[in-house]
N, C-alpha and C positions, 0 to 999 in steps of 0.2 A: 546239565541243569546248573543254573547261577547259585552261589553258598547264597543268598537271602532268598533265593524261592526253595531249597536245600533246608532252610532254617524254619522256614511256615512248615512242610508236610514231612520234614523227614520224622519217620517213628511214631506216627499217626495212619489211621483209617478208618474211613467209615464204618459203623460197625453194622454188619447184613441184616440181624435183627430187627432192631427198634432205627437203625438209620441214622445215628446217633454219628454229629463230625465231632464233638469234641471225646477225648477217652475218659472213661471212666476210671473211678478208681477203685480198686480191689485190694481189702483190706483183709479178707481172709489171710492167715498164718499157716494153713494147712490146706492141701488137696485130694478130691477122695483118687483113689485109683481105681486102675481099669479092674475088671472083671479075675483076670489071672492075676491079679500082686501087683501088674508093673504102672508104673506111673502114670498120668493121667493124659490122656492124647496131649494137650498141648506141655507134655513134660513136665512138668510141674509135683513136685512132691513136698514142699518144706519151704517157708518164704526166707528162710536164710540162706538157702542154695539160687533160688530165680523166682521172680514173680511176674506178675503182667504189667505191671507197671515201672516196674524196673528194667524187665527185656526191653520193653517202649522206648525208656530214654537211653539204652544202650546200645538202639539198634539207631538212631538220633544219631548219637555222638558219633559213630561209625559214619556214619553219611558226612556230617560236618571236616570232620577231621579225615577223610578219606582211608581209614585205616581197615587193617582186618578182623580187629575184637575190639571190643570194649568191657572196659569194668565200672561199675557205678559203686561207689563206697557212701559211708556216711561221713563222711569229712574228709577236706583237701586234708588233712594230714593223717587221715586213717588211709587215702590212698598213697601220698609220697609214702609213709612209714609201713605200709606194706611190701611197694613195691623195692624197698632199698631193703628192708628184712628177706626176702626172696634170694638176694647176694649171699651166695659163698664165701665164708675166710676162709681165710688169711687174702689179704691186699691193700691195696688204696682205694683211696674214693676220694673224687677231687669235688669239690663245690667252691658256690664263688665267697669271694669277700662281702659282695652286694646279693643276700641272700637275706628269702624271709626269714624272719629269727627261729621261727619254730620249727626246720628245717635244721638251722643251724645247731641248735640246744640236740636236736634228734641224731645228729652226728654225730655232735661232741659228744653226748651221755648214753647215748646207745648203740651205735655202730663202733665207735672206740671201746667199748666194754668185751663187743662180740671177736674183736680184735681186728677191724679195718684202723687204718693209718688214714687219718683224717688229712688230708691236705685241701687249704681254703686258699684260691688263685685268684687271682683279676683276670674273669674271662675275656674282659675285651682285648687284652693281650696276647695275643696269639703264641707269642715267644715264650711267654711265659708258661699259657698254658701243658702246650708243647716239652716244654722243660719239665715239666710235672709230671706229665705221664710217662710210665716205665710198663715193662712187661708185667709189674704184678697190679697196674689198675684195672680194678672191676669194673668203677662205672662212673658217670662225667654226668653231677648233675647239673641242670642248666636254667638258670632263668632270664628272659629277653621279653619288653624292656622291664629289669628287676626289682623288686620289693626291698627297702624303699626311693632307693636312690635311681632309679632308672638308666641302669647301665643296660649298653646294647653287646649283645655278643653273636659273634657271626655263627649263622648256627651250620652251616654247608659247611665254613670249614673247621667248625670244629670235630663236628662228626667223622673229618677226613683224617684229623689226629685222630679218634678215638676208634673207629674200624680200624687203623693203622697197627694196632695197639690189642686189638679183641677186647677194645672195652665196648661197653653199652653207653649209649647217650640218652638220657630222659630229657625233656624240654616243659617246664613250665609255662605253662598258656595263657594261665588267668591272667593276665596284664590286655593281651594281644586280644585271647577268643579266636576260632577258628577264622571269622570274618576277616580277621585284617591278617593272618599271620599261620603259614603251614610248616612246623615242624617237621611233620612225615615227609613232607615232598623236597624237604632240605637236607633228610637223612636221616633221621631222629630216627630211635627204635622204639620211643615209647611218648605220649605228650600227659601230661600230668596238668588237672583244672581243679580247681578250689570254686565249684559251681556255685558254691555259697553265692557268688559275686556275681557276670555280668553274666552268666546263663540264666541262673535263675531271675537275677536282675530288679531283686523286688524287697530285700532283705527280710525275708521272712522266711526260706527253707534253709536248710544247713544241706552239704551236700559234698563229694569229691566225683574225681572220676579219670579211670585210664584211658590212652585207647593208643592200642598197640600197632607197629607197621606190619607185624608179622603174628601169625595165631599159632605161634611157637612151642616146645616144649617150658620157656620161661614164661610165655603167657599162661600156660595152665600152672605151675605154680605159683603164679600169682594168687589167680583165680581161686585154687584148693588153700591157700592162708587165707585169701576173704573169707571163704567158708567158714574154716574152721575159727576163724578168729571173730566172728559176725559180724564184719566191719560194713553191713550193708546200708543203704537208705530205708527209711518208712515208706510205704506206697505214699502218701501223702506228699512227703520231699520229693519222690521219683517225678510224680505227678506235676507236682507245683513248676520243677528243675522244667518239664517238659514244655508244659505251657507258657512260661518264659523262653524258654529259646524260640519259641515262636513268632517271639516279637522283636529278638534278638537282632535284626541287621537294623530296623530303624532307630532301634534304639543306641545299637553305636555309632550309627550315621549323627545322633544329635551330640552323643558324647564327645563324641572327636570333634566335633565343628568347634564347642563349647569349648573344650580343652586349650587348643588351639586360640583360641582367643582372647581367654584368658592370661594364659602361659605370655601373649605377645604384648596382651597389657600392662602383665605382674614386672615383665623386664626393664620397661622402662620407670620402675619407680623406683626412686631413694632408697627407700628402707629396706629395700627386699635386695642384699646381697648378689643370688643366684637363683634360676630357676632353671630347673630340672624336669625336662621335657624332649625327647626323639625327635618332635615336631618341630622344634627351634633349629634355625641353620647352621649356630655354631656349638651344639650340642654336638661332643664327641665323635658319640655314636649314628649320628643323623643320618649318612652317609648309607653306614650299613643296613641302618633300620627303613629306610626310602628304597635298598631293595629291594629286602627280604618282607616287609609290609607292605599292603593292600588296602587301600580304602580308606586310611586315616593312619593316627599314630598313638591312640587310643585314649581312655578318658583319666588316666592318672598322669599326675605329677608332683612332684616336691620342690620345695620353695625355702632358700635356705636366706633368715633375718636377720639385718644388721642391730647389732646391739644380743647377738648372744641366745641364752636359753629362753631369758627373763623377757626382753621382745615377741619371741615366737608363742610363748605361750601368752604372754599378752595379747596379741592380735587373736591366736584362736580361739580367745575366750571373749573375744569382743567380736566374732562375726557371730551372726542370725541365723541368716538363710542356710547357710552354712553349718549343720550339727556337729558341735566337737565329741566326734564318737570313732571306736573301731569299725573295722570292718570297709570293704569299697565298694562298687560296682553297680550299687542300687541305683533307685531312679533319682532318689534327693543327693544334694552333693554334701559332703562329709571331708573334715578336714583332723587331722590328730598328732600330735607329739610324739612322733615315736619313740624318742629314747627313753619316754616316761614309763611307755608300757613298754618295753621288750626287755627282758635278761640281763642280767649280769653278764658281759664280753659284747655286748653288744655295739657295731659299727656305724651305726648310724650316728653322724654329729647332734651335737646336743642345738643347734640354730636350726634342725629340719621342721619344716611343716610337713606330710604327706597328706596333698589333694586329691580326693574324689572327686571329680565334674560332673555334676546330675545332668538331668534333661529340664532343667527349669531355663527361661530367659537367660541368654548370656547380658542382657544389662542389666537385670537385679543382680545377677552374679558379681560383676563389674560393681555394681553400685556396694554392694557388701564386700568386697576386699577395699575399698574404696574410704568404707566410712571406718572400716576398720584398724585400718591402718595412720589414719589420723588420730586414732586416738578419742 
């Protein structure tokens, strides 16, 4: 089955009753049990261990990502900061330099506390990365193409360093989504989504989620810290997350077109320094990311302005269509400053734009970088 007919029916079904194609949602908190004490046929005992609307898009993501479990959390960082708390000290842990911040800040100030040796590498660099790992790293997180600078990193070989090694490879998706881009099948042990963004697709649920190669003894300790930690979704989020991915391949079939097109207009103007895009042919990473992607090159990119901070945030305060806001992946396109909001250490140059591409007209799009940038 093709990932865009994968993406309509997985973690759906009709239901025998009432006949019903779309799923319901079930906001019960609690299930009665059977007759003897034990749980309820469909397992179920406590909506912060499993519910039905959560197994639904768990059993989804599974499909998508071809993996063996899944975990649905209430936030991309309720799942990366579960799954890196799950880690054993004493060790390393390597992350990139081109890394969401809130990843980054979660390293520095909590994995450093717990007593991992934080090392932050240029994953596109292989020599490098390679030089970084020793026998005491735990685990190699990874983002391709990266928040906010869109670095590409080969994820086949990296993984070859980090099995070489007994370390774990986690793979950040939200950039890519399962459509255009398979971790697991490039060796990754684990793919990490911030569904907030092009699953859900709608900016309206908040949402994270794992899904592992293997249904491992480290996948059930994951799983028993979401528990215990209640890092789950609301059936509501589960629900929303689910119905969005539904629609998930057409709608990154328009983001990527968009993207691209954009990105090939923004290069040839004056004011805009550089743009930062997989999809461009003399983008770094191009190469590897034309690989290792499928189907496009996805719907973000960053745009770095001539003339400084004072520029950048001048144009993104003079596009329209364009909302200067956080957050990516929705249907409307969004454009924001990063170094404004991220942290103190934060790597991101102070001249970045980070573009969202919605699904609106790429000539109003065109036409709003357009009027923008003149001023």
């Amino acid at each position: 089955m093709k990932p865009a007919t994968r993406a309509v029916h997985a973690g759906t079904f009709v239901d025998e009753y009432t006949g019903a194609v779309a799923a319901s949602i079930e906001l019960s908190t609690t299930f009665r049990h059977a007759a003897d004490g034990t749980r309820s046929p469909a397992g179920f005992e406590y909506i912060r261990e499993d519910n039905p609307n959560q197994r639904q898009l768990e059993s989804a993501l599974c499909a998508l990502e071809d993996g063996a479990s899944a975990l649905a959390f209430a936030s991309g960082m309720a799942a990366a900061a579960t799954w890196l708390d799950a880690l054993e000290p004493p060790g390393s842990v390597l992350i990139p330099k081109d890394v969401y911040h809130g990843v980054r800040r979660y390293a520095r100030e909590v994995l450093a506390a717990r007593g991992f040796e934080i090392r932050e590498v240029d994953f596109s660099d292989l020599g490098a990365v390679e030089a970084s790992i020793d026998g005491s790293t735990r685990a190699l997180w990874c983002e391709t193409p990266a928040n906010p600078q869109l670095t590409v990193t080969d994820i086949a070989a990296v993984a070859i360093l980090a099995r070489a090694k007994g370390a774990k490879l986690a793979v950040d998706n939200t950039f890519a989504t399962p459509l255009l881009q398979s971790p697991l099948a490039l060796g990754a042990d684990v793919v990490m989504h911030s569904s907030t963004k092009y699953l859900a697709g709608h900016s309206d649920s908040l949402g994270g989620a794992l899904v592992f190669a293997s249904d491992d003894d480290f996948a059930q300790r994951v799983r028993d810290r979401r528990t215990l930690a209640g890092a789950v979704p609301a059936p509501f989020n589960a629900w929303l997350t689910l119905r969005g991915i539904r629609s998930l391949a057409a709608r990154m079939d328009w983001h990527c077109r968009n993207a691209q097109a954009l990105a090939e207009w923004l290069v040839a103007q004056v004011d805009i320094a550089a743009v930062l895009y997989p999809g461009l042919p003399d983008h770094p990473g191009h190469a590897v990311a034309a690989r290792q992607m499928h189907g496009g090159f996805g719907g973000m990119l960053s745009v770095r302005c001539r003339g400084g901070r004072e520029a950048a945030i001048a144009i993104a305060g003079r596009l329209r269509i364009f909302a200067n806001a956080t957050s990516l992946g929705g249907v409307e396109s969004l454009v924001e400053h990063r170094r404004s909001v991220e942290s103190a250490g934060s790597n991101t140059p102070d001249d970045l734009l980070r573009v969202s591409v919605g699904i609106e007209h790429i000539d109003d799009l065109i036409a709003d970088w357009k009027q923008a940038i003149a001023g």
